[in-house]
C-alpha positions in Angstrom: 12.4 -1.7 -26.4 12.6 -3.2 -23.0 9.4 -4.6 -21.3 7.5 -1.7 -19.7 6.3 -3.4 -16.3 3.3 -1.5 -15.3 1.8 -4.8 -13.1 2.8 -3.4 -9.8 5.2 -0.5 -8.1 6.7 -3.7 -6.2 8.8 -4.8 -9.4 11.5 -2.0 -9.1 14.7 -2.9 -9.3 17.0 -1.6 -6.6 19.4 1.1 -8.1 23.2 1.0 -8.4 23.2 3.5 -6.1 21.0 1.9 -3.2 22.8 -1.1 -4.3 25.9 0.9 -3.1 24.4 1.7 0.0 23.1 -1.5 0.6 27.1 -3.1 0.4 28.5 0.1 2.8 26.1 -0.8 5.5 27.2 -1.7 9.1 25.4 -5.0 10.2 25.1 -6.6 13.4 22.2 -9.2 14.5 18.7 -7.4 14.6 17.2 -10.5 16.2 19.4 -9.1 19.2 18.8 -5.9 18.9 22.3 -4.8 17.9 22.6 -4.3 13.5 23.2 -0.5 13.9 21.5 0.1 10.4 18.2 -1.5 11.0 18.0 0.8 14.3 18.9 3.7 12.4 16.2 2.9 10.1 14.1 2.3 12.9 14.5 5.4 15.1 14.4 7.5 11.5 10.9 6.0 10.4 9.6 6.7 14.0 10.4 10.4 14.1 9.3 10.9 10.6 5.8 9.7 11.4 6.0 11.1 15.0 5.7 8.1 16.8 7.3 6.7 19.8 9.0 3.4 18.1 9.2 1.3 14.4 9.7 -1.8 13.9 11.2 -3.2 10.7 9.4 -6.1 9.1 10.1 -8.5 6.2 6.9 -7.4 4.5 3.7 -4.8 4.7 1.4 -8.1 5.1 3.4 -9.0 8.0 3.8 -4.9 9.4 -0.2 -5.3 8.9 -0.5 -8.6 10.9 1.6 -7.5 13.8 -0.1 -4.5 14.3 -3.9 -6.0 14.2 -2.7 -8.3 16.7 -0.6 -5.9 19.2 -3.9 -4.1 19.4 -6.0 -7.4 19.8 -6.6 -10.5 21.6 -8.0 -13.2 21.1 -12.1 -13.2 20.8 -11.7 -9.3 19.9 -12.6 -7.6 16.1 -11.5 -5.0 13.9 -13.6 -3.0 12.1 -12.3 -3.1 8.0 -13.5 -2.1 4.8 -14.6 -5.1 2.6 -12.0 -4.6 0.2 -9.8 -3.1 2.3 -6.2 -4.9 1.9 -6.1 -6.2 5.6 -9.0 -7.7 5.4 -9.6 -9.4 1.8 -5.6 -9.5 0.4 -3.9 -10.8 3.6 -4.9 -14.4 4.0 -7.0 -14.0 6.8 -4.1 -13.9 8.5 -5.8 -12.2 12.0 -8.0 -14.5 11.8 -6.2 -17.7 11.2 -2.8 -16.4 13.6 -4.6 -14.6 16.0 -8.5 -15.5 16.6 -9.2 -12.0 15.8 -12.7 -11.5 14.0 -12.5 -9.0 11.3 -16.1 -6.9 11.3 -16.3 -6.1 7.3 -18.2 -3.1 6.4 -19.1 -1.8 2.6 -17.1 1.4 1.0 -18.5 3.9 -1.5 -16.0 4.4 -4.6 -13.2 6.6 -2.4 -12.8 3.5 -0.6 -14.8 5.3 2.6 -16.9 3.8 5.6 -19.9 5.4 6.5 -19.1 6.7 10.2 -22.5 5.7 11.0 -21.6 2.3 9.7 -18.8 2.1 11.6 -20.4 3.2 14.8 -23.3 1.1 14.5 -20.5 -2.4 14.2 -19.2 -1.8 17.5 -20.5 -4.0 19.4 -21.9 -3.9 23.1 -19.8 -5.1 26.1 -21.3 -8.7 26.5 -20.6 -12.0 26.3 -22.5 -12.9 22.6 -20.3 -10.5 21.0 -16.6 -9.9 19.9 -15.1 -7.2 21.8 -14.8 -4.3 19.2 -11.2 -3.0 19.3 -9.7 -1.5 16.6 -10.6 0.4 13.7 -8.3 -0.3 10.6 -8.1 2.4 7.2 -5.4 2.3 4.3 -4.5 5.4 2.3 -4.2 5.8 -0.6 -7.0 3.7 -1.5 -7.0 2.1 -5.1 -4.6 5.1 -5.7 -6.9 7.8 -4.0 -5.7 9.9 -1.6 -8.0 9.5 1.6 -9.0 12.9 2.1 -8.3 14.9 6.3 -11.7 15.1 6.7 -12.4 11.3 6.7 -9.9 10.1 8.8 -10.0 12.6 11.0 -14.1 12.1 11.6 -13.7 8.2 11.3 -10.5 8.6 14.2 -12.1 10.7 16.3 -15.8 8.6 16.3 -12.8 5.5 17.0 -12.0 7.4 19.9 -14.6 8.2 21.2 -16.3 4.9 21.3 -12.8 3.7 22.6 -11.4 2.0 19.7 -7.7 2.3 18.5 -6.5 3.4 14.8 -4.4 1.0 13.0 -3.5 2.7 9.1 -2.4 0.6 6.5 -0.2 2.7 4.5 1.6 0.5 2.1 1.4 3.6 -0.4 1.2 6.4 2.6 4.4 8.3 1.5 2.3 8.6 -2.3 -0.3 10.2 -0.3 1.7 12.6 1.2 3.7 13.7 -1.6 0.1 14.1 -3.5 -1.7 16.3 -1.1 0.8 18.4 0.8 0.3 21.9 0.5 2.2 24.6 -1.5 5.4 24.6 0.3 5.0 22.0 2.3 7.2 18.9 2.5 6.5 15.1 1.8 7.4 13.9 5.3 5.7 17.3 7.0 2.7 16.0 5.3 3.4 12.8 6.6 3.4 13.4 10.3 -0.3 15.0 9.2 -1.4 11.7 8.1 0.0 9.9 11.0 -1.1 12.2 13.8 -4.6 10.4 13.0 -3.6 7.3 13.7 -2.5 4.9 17.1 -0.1 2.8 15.0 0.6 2.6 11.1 2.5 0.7 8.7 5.1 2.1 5.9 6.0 0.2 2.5 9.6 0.9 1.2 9.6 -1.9 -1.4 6.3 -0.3 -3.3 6.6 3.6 -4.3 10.0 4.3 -2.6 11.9 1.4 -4.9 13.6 -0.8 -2.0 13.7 -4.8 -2.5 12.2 -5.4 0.4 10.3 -4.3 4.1 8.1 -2.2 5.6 7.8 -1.2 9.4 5.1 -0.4 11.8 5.3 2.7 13.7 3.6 3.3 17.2 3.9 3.4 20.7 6.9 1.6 22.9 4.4 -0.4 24.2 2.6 -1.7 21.2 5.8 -1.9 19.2 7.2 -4.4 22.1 4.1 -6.3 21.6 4.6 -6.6 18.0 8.2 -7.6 18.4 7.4 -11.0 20.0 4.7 -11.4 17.2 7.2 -10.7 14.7 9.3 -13.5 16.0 6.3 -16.0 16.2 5.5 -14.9 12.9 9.2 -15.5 11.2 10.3 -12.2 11.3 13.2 -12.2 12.8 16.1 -11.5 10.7 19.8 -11.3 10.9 22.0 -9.0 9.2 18.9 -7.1 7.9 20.7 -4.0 7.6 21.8 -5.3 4.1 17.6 -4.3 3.6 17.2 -1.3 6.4 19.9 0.6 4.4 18.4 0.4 1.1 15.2 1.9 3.0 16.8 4.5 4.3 18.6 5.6 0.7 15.1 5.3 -0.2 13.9 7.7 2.0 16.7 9.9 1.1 16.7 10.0 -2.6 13.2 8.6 -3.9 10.3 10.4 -2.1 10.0 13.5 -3.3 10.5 11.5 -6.8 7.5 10.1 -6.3 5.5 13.0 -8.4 7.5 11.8 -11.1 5.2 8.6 -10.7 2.2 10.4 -10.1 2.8 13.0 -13.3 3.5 9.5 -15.5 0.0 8.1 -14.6 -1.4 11.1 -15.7 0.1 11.1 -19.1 -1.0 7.5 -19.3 -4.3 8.1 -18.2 -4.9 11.1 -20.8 -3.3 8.7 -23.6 -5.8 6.1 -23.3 -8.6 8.7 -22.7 -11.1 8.7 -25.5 -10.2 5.0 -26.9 -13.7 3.6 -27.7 -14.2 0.5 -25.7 -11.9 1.7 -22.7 -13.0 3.5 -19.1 -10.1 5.4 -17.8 -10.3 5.4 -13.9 -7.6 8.1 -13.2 -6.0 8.1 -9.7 -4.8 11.2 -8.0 -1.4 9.4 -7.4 0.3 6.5 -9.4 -1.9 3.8 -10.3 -4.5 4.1 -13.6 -7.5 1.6 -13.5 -9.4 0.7 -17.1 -12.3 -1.2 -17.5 -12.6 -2.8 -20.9 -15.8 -2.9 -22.9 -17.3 -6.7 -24.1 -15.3 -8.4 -22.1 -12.0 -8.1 -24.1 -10.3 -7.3 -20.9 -8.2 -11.0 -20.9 -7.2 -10.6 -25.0 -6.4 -7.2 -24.4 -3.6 -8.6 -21.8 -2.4 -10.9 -23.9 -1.8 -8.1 -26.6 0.1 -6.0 -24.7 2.4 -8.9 -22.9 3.1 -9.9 -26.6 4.1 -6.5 -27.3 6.2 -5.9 -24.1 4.0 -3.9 -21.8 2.5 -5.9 -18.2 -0.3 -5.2 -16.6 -3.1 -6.9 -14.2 -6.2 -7.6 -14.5 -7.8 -8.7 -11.1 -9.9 -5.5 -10.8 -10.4 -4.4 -14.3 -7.1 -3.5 -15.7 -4.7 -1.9 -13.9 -1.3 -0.2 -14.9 1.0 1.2 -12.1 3.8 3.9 -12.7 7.1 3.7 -11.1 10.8 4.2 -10.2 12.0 1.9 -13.3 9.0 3.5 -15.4 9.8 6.8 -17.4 8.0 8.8 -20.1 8.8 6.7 -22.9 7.7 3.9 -21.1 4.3 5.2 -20.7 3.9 6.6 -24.1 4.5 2.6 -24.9 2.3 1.4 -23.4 -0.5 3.9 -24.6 0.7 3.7 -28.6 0.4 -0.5 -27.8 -3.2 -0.2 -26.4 -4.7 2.0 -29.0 -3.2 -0.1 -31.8 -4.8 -3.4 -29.9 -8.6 -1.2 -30.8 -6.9 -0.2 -34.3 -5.9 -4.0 -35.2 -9.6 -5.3 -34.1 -12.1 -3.1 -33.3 -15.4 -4.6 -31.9 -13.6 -8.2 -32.3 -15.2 -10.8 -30.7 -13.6 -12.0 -27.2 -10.8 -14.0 -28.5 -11.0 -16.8 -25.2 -13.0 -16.8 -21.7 -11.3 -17.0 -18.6 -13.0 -18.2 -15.4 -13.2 -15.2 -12.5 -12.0 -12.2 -12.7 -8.9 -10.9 -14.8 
């Protein structure tokens, strides 16, 4: 059987027929403004999440960097979770690019900021402090769907205390295909999502199965700001409608797929249920964390890789479902974990790795 790659939705390989798309594309120069495919992907991705402009970037890090800093200067802070993606996976990079202070604050398990939190980090207008600016979320979190009633309150208290909304939304279109309402389409949920928020920024090369991009969506005015940091910053490509038109296949023909995903972490969530030694952590869209009793979390690994299934282990374990993951796949993966606790239950850790797995 072939390797069942559960380390990440970013592994996809592009399809034959987004493959085809990608060779059909019209191309021109984006650095000028002028590869018709990119702007079509642009204009598409702007109207979907009801915002004025996009921007199409090389990478969601990069979506997430230009955003922070077209709502910051120097000397001002956003307010982050402290595990939030743009604040501990990004390389510092507001900090280090732009001299923008990130103002970390701690989440409960649904990845959620008290708003009282929150309110009492903005700093006062004076000279000892950072100027408080923007407020940053991501959704899904860990594979949780951030539920309306947070990021509308957490928003509006923004708002109010005269903050801006930056979403990172690497997984956003899973989020919207997991909570719209009977009826109700992926990308009418979408514009929900994004009515919260001042700017956000879309993945295509995680859930929706492109090679590579993402874009930030916002205003005119805060997309031409991002623009000059996207050149500073490397991001200006050339003929990057060979990418933009994989994106756009993608958002014609793998979104409302993405259930597929979702209904595939389920089943591998109930197949591991009730091993003795694992915690199933079951997300609400495509992405299962276990924790792994005594420590066995590194042999475990090991096992599976030997027996053609990946996973990751920085957080516990964690197995992600995806376009190039099917049923079969999954039930792999579950028949190779329970026969790991069959071969050696209760063994002793086979080797210690330093940090976390």
């Amino acid at each position: 059987m072939k390797t069942v790659d559960l380390r990440s939705d970013t592994v996809t390989q592009p399809t034959a027929a987004m493959r085809a798309a990608m060779m059909a594309a019209p191309l021109g120069d984006d650095v000028f403004g002028d590869d018709p495919t990119v702007n079509a992907l642009q204009e598409r991705i702007a109207a979907l999440t009801g915002k004025e402009a996009a921007l199409f970037m090389p990478s969601g890090t990069q979506s997430n960097l230009c955003g922070i800093l077209a709502h910051c200067g120097r000397g001002d802070e956003y307010i982050v979770g402290q595990l939030a993606h743009t604040y501990r996976y990004e390389g510092g990079g507001a900090a280090v690019f732009g001299s923008v202070q990130p103002q970390p604050l701690t989440q409960d398990a649904q990845g959620r900021m008290q708003l009282a939190d929150i309110a009492a980090a903005i700093k006062p207008d004076d000279p000892h402090f950072a100027r408080t600016r923007l407020l940053c979320l991501e959704n899904t979190w860990n594979g949780q769907v951030m539920p309306d009633v947070y990021l509308q309150g957490a928003t509006a208290l923004a708002r109010e205390k005269g903050l801006n909304t930056h979403l990172d939304g690497a997984r956003v279109f899973n989020a919207a295909v997991a909570s719209a309402a009977p009826g109700q389409g992926a990308f009418e949920r979408l514009r929900e999502i994004a009515d919260h928020f001042d700017s956000l920024s879309v993945c295509f090369s995680k859930g929706l199965g492109a090679p590579v991009g993402s874009a930030l969506c916002g205003s005119h005015e805060l997309i031409e700001r991002a623009r000059r940091l996207r050149k500073m910053a490397g991001g200006g490509l050339r003929q990057a409608g060979l990418l933009a038109a994989c994106a756009l296949h993608a958002l014609d023909h793998h979104v409302e797929r993405l259930a597929e995903d979702h209904a595939n972490a389920r089943r591998l969530a109930d197949g591991l249920g009730g091993i003795e030694g694992l915690t199933v952590k079951s997300a609400s869209t495509n992405i299962v964390f276990v924790d792994v009793a005594e420590g066995r979390g590194p042999a475990l690994l090991d096992y599976l890789k030997a027996h053609g299934v990946l996973a990751t282990g920085l957080i516990g374990l964690r197995f992600v479902t995806h376009l190039d993951v099917d049923a079969a796949g999954v039930d792999h993966a579950v028949t190779t974990v329970r026969r790991f606790f069959a071969e050696a239950p209760g063994a002793d850790v086979a080797r210690a790795r330093t940090g976390p797995y």
